[in-house]
HTML snippet that shows the backbone in 3Dmol.js (N, CA, C, O; Angstrom):
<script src="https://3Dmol.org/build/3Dmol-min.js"></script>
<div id="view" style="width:600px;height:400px;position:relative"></div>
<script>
const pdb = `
ATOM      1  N   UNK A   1       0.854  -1.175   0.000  1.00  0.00           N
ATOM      2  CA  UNK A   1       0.000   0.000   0.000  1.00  0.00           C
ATOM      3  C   UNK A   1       0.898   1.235   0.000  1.00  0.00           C
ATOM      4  O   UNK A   1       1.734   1.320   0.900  1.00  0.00           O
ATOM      5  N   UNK A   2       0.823   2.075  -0.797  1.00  0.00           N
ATOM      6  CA  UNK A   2       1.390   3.504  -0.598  1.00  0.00           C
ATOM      7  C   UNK A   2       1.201   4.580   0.286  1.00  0.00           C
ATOM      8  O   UNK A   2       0.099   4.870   0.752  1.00  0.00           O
ATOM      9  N   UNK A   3       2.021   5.053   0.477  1.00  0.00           N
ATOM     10  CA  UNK A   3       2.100   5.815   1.539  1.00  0.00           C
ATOM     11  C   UNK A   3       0.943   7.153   1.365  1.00  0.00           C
ATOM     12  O   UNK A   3       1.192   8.231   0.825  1.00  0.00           O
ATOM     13  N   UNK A   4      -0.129   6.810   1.871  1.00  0.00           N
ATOM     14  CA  UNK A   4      -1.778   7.774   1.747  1.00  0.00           C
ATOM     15  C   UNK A   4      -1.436   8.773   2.765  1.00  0.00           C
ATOM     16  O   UNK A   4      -1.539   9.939   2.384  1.00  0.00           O
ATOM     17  N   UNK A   5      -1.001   8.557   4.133  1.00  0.00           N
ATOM     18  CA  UNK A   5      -1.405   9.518   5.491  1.00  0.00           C
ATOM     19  C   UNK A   5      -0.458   9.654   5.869  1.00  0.00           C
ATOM     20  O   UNK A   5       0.511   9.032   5.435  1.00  0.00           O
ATOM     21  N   UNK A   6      -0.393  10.553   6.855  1.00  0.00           N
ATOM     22  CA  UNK A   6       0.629  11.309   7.591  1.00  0.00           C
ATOM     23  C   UNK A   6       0.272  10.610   8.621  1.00  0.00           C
ATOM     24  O   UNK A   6      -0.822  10.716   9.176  1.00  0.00           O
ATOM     25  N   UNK A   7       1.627   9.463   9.112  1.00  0.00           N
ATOM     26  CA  UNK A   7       1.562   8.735  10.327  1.00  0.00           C
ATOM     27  C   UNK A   7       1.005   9.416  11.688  1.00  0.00           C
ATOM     28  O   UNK A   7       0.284   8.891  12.536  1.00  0.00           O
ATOM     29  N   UNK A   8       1.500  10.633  11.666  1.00  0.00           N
ATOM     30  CA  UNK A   8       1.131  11.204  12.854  1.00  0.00           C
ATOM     31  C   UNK A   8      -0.128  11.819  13.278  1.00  0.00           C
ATOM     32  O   UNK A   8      -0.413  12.419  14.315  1.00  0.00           O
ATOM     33  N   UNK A   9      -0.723  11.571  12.378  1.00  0.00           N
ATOM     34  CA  UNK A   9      -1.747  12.556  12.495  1.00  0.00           C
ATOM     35  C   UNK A   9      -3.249  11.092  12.405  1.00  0.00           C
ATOM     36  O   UNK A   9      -4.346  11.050  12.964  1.00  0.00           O
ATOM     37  N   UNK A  10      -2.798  10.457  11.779  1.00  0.00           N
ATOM     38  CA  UNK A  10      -3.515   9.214  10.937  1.00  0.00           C
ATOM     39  C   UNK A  10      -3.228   7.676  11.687  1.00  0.00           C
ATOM     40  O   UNK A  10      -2.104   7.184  11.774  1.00  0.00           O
ATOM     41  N   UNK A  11      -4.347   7.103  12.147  1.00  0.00           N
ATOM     42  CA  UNK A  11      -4.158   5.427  12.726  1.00  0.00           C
ATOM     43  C   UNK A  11      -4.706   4.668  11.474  1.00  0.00           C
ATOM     44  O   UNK A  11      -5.761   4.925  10.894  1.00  0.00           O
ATOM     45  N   UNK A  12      -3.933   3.822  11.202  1.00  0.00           N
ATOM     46  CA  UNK A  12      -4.554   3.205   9.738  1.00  0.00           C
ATOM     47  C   UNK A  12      -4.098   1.856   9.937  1.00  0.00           C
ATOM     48  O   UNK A  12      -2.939   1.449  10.017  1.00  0.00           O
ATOM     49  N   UNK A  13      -5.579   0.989  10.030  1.00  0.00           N
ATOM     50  CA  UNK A  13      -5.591  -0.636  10.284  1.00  0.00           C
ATOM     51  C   UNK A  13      -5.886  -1.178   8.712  1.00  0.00           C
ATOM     52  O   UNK A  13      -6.748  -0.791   7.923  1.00  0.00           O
ATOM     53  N   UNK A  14      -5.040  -2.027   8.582  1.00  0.00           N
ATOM     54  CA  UNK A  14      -5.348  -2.390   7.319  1.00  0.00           C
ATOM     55  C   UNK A  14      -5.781  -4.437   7.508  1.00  0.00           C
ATOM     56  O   UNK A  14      -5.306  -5.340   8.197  1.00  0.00           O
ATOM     57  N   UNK A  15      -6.524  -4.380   6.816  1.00  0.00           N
ATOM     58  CA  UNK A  15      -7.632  -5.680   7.193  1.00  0.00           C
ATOM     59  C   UNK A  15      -7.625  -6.559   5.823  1.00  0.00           C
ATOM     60  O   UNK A  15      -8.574  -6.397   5.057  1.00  0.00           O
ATOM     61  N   UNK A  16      -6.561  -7.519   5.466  1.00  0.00           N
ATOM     62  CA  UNK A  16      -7.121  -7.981   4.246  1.00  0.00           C
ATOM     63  C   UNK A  16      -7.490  -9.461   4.577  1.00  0.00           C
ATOM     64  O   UNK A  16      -6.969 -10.282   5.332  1.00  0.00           O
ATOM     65  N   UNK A  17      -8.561  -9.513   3.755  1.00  0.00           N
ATOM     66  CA  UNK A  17      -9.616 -10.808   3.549  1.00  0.00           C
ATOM     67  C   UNK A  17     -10.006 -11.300   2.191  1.00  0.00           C
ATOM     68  O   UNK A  17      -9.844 -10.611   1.184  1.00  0.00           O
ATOM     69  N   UNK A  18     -10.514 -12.478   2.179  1.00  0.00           N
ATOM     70  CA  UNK A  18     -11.357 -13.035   0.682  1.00  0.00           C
ATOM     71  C   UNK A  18     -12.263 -12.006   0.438  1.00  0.00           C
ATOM     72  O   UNK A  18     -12.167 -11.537  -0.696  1.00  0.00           O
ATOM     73  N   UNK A  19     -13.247 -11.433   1.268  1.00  0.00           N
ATOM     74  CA  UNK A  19     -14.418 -11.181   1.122  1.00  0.00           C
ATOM     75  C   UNK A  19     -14.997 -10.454   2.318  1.00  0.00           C
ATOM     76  O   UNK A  19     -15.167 -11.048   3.383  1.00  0.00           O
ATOM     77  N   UNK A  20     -15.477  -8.432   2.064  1.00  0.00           N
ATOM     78  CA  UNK A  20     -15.763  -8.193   3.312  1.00  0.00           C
ATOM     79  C   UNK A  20     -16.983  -7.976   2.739  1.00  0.00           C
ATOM     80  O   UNK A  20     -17.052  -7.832   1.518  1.00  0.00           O
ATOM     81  N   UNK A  21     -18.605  -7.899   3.889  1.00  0.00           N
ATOM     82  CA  UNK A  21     -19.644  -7.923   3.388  1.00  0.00           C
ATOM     83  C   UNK A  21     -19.695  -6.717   3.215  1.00  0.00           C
ATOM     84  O   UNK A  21     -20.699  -6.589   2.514  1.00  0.00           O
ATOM     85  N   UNK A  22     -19.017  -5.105   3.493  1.00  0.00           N
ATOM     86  CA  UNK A  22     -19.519  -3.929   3.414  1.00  0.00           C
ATOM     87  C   UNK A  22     -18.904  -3.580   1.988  1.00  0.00           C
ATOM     88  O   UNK A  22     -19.546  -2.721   1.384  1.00  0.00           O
ATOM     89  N   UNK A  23     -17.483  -4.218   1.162  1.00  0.00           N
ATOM     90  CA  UNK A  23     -17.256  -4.265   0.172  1.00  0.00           C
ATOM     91  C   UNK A  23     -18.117  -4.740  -1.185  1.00  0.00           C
ATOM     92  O   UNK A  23     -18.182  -4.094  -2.231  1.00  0.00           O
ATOM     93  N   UNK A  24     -18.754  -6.009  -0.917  1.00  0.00           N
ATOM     94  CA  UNK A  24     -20.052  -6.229  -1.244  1.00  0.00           C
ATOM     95  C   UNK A  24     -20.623  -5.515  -1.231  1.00  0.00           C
ATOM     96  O   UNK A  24     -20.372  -4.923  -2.280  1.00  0.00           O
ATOM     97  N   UNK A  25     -21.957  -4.595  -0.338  1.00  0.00           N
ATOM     98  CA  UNK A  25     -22.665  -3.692  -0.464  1.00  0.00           C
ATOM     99  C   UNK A  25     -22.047  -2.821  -1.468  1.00  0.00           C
ATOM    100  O   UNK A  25     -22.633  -2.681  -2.541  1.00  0.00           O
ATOM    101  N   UNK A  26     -20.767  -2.126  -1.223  1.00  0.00           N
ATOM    102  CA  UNK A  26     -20.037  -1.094  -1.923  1.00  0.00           C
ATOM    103  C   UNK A  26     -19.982  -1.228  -3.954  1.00  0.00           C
ATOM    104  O   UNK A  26     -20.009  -0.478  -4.930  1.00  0.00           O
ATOM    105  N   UNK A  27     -19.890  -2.767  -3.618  1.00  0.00           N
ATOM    106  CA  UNK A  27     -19.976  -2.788  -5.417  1.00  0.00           C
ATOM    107  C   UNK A  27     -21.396  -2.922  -5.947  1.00  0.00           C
ATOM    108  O   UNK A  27     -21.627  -2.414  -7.044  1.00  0.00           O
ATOM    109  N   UNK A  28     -22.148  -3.402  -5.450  1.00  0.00           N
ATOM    110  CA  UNK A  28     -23.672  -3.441  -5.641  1.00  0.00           C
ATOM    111  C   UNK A  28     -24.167  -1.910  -5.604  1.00  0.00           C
ATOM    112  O   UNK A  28     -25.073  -1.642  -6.393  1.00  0.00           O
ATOM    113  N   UNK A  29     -23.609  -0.711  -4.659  1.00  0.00           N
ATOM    114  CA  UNK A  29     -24.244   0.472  -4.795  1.00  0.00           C
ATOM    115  C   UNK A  29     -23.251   1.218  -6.567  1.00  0.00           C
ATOM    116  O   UNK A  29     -23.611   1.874  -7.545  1.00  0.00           O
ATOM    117  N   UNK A  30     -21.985   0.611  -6.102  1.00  0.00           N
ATOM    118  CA  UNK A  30     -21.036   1.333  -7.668  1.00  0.00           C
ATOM    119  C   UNK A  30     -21.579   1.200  -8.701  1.00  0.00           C
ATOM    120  O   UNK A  30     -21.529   2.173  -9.454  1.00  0.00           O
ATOM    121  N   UNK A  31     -22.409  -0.188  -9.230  1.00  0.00           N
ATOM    122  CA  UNK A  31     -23.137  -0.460 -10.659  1.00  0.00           C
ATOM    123  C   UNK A  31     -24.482   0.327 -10.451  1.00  0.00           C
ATOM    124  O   UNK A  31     -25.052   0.595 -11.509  1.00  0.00           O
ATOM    125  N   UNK A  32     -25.190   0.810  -9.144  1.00  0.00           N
ATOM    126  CA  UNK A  32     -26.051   1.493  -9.528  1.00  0.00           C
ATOM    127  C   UNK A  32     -25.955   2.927  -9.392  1.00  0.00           C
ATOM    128  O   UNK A  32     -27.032   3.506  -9.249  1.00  0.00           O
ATOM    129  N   UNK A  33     -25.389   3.307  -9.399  1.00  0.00           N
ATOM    130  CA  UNK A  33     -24.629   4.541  -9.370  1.00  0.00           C
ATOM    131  C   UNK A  33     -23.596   4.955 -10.445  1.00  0.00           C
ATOM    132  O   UNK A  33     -23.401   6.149 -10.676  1.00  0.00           O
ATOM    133  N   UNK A  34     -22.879   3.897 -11.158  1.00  0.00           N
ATOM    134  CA  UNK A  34     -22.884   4.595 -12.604  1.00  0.00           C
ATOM    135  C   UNK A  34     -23.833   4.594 -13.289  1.00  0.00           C
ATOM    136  O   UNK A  34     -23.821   5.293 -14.302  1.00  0.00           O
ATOM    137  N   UNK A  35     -25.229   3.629 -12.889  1.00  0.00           N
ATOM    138  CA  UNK A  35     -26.347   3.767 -13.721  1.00  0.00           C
ATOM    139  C   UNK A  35     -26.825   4.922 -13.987  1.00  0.00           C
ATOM    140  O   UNK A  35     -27.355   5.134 -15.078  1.00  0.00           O
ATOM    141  N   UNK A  36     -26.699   6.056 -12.850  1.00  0.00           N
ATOM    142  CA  UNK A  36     -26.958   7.306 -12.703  1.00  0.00           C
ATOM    143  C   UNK A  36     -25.855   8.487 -12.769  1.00  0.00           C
ATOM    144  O   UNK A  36     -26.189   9.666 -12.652  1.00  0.00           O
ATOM    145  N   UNK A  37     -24.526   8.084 -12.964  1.00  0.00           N
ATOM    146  CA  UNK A  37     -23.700   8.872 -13.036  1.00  0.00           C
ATOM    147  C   UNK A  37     -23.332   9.835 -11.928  1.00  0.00           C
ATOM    148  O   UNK A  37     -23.144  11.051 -11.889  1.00  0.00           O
ATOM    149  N   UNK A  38     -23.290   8.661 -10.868  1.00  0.00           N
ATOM    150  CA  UNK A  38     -22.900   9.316  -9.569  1.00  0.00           C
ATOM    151  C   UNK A  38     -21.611   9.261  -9.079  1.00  0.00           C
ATOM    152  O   UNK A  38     -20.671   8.977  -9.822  1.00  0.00           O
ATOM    153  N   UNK A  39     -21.485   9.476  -8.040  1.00  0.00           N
ATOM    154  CA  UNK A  39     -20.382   9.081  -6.955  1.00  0.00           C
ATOM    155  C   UNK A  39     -20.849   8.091  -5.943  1.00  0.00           C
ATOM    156  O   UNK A  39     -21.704   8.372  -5.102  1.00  0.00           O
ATOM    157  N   UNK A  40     -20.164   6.709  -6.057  1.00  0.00           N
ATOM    158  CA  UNK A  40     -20.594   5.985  -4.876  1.00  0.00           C
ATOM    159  C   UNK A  40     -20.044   6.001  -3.776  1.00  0.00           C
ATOM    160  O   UNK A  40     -18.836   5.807  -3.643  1.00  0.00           O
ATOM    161  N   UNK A  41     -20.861   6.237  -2.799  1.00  0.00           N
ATOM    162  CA  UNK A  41     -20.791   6.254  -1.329  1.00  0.00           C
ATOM    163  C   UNK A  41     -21.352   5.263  -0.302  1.00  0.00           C
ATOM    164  O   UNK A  41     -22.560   5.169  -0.518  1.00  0.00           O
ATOM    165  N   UNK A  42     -21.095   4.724   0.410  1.00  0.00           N
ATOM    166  CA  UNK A  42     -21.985   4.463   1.661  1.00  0.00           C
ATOM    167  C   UNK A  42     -21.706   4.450   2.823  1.00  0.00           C
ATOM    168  O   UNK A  42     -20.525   4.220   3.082  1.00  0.00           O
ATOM    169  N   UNK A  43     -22.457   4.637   3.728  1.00  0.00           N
ATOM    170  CA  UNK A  43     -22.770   5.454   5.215  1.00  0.00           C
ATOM    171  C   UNK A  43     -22.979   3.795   5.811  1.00  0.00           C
ATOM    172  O   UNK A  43     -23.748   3.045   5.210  1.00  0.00           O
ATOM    173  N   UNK A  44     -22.300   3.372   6.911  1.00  0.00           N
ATOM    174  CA  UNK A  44     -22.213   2.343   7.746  1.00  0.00           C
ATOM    175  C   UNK A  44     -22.961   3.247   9.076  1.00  0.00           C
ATOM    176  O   UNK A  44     -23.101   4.432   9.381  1.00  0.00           O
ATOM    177  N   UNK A  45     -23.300   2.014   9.589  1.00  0.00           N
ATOM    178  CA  UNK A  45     -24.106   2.601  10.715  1.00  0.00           C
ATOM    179  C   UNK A  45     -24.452   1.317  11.736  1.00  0.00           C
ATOM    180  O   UNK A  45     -24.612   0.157  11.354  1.00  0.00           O
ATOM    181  N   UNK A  46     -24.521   1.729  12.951  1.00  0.00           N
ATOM    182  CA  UNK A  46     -24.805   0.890  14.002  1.00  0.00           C
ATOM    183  C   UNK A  46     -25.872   1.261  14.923  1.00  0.00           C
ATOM    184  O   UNK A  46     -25.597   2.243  15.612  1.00  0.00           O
ATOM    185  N   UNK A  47     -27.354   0.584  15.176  1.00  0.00           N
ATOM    186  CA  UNK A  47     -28.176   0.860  15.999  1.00  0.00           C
ATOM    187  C   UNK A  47     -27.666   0.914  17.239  1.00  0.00           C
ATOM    188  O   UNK A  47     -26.990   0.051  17.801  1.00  0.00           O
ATOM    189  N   UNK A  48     -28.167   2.413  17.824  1.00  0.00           N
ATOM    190  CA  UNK A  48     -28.256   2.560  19.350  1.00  0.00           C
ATOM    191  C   UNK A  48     -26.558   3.108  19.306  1.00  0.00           C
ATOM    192  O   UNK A  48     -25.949   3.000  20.370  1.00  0.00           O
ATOM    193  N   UNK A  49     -25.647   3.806  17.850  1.00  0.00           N
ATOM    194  CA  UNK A  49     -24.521   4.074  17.987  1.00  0.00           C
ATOM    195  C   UNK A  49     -24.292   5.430  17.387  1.00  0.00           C
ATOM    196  O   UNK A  49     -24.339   5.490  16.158  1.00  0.00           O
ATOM    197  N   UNK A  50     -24.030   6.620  18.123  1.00  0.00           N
ATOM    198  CA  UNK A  50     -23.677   7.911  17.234  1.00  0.00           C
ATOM    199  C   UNK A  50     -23.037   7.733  15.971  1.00  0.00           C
ATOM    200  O   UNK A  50     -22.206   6.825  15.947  1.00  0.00           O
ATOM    201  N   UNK A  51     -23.218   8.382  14.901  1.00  0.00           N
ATOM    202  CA  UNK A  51     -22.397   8.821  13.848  1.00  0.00           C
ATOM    203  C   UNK A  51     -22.339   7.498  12.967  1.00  0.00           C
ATOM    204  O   UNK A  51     -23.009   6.465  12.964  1.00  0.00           O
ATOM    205  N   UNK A  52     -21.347   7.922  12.278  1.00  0.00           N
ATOM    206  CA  UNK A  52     -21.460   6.239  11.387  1.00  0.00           C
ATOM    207  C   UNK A  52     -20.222   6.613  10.219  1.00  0.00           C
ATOM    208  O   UNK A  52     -19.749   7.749  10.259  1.00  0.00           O
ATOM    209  N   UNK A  53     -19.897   5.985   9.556  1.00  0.00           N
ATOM    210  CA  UNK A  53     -18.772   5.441   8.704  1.00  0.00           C
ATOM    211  C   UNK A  53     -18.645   5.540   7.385  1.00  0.00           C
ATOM    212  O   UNK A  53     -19.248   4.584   6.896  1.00  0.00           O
ATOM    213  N   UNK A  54     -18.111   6.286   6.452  1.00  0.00           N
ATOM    214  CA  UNK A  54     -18.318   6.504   5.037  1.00  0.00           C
ATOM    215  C   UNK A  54     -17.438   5.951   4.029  1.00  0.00           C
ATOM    216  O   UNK A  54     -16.344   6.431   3.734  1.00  0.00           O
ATOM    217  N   UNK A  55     -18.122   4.609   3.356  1.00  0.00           N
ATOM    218  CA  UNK A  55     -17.384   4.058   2.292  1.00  0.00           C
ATOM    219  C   UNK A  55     -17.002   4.876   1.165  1.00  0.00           C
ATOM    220  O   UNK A  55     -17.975   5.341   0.572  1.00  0.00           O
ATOM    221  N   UNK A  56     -15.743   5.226   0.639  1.00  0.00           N
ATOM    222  CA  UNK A  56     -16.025   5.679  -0.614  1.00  0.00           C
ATOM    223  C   UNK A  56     -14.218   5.338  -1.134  1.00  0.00           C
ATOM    224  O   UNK A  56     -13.160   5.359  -0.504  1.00  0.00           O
ATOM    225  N   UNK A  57     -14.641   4.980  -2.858  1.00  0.00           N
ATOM    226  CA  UNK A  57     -13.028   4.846  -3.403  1.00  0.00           C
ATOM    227  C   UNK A  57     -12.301   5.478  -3.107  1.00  0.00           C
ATOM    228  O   UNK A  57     -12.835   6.587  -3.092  1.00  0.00           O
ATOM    229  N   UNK A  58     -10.795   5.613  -2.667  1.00  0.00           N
ATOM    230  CA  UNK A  58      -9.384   6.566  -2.489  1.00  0.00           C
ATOM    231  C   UNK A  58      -9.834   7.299  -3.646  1.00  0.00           C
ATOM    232  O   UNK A  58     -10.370   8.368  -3.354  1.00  0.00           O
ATOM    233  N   UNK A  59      -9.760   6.991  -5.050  1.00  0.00           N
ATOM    234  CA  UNK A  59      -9.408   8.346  -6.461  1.00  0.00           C
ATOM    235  C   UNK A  59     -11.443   9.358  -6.142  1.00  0.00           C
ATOM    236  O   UNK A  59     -11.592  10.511  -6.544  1.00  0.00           O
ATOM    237  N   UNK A  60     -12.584   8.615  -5.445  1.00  0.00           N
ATOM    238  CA  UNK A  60     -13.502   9.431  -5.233  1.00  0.00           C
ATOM    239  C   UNK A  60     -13.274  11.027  -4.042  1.00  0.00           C
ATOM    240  O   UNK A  60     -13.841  12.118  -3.986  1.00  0.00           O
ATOM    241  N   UNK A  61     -12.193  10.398  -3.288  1.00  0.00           N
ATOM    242  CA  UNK A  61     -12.511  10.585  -1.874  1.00  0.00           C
ATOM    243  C   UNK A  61     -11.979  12.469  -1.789  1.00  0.00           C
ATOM    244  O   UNK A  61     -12.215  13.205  -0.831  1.00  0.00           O
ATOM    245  N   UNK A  62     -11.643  12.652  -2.371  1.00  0.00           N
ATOM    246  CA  UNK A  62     -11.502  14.261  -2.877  1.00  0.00           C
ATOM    247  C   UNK A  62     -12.462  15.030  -3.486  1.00  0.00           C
ATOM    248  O   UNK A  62     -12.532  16.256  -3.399  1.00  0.00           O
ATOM    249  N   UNK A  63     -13.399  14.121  -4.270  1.00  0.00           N
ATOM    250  CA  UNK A  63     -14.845  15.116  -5.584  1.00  0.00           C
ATOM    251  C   UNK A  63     -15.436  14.834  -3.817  1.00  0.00           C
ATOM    252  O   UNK A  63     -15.790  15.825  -3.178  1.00  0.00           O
ATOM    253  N   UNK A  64     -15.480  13.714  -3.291  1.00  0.00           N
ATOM    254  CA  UNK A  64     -16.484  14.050  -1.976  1.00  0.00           C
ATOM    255  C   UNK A  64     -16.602  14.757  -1.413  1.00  0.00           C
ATOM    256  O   UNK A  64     -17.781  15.046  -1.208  1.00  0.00           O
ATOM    257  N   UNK A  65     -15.676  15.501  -0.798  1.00  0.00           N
ATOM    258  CA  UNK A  65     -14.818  16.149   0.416  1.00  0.00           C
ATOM    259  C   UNK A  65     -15.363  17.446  -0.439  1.00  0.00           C
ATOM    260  O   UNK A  65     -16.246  18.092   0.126  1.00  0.00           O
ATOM    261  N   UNK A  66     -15.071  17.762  -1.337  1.00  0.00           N
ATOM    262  CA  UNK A  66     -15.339  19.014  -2.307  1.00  0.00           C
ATOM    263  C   UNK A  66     -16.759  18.932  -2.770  1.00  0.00           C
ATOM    264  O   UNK A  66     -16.993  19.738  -3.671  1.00  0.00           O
ATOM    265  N   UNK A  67     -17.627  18.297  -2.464  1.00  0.00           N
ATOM    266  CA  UNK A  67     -18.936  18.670  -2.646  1.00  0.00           C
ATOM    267  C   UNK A  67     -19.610  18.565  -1.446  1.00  0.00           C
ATOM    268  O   UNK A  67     -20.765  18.976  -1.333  1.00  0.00           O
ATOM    269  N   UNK A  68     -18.901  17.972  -0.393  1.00  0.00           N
ATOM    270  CA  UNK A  68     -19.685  18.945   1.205  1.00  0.00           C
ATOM    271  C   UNK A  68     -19.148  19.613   1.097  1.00  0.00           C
ATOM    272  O   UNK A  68     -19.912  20.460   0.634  1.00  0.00           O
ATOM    273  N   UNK A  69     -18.016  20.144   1.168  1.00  0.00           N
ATOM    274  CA  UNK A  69     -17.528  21.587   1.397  1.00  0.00           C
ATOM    275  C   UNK A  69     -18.309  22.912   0.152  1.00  0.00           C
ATOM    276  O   UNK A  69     -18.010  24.101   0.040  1.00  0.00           O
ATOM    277  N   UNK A  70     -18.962  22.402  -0.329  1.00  0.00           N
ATOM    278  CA  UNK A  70     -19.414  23.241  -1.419  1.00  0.00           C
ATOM    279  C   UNK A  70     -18.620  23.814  -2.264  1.00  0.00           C
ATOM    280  O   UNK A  70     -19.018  24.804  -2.877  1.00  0.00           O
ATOM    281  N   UNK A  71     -17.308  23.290  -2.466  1.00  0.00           N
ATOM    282  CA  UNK A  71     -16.552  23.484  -3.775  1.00  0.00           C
ATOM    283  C   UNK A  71     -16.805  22.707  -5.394  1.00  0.00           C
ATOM    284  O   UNK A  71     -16.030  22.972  -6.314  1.00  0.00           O
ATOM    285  N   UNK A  72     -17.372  22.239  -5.487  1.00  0.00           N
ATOM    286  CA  UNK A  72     -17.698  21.547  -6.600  1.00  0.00           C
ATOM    287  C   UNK A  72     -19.400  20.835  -7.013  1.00  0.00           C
ATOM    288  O   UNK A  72     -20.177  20.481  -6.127  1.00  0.00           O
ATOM    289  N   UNK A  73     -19.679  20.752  -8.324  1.00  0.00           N
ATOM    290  CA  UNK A  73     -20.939  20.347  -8.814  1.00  0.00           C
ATOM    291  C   UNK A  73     -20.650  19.084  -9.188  1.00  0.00           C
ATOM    292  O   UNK A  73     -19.658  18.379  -9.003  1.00  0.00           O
ATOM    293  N   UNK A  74     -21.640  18.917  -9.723  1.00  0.00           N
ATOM    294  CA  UNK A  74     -21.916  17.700 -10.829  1.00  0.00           C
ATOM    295  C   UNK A  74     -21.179  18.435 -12.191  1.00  0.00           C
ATOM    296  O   UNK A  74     -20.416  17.729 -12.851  1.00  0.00           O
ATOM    297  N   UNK A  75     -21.323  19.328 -12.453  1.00  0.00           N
ATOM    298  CA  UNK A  75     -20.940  20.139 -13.327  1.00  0.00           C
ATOM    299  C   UNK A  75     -19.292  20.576 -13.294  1.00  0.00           C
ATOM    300  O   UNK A  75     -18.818  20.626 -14.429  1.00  0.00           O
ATOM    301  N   UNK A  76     -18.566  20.823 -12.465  1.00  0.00           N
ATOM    302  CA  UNK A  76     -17.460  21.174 -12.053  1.00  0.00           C
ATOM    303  C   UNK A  76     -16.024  20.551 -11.760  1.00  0.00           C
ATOM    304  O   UNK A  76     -14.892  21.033 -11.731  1.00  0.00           O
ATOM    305  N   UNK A  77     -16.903  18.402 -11.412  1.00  0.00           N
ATOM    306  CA  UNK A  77     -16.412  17.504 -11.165  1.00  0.00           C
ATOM    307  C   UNK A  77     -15.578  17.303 -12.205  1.00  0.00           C
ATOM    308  O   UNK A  77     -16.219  17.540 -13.229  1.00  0.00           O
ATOM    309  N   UNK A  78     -14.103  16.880 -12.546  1.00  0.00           N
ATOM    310  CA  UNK A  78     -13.621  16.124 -13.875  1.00  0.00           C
ATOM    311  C   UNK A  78     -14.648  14.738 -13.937  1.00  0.00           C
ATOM    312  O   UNK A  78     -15.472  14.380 -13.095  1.00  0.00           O
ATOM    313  N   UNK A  79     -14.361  14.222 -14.987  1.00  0.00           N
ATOM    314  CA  UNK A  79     -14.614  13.158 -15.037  1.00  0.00           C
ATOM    315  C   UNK A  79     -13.483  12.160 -15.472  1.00  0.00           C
ATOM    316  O   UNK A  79     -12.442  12.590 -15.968  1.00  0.00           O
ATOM    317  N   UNK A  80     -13.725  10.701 -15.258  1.00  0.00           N
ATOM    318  CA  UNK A  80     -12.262   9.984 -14.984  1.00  0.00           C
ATOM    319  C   UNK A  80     -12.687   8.871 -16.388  1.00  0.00           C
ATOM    320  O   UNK A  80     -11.900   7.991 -16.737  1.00  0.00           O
TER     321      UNK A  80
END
`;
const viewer = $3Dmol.createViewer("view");
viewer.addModel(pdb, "pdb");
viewer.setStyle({}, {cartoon: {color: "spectrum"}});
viewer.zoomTo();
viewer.render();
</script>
């Protein structure tokens, strides 16, 4: 894996497996979401648990960040 984070600042567990079920979900939302020409995302979540967890590709994870922050459209996004 390449060097993504700034050790110090960043705890990064890395978990590899055959098969995780939230990766699953993740490709099942990606085919319907280029159906629509989106950005796929998904929000993990735990009953009876604050806040929750946001799947999204490393090359997405910047158009994201820039469309909460209100820097970017649908319109504004490159496309890849």
């Amino acid at each position: 894996m390449k060097k993504l984070f700034d050790k110090k600042l960043i705890k990064l567990t890395k978990i590899e497996k055959s098969k995780h079920s939230c990766i699953t979900l993740f490709d099942k939302t990606e085919r319907l979401a280029k159906l629509e020409n989106k950005i796929p995302v998904v929000a993990l979540c735990q009953k009876h648990r604050k806040g929750f967890w946001i799947v999204v590709k490393e090359k997405d994870l910047k158009k994201v960040i820039d469309i909460k922050r209100g820097r970017a459209t649908p319109y504004t996004l490159p496309q890849d």
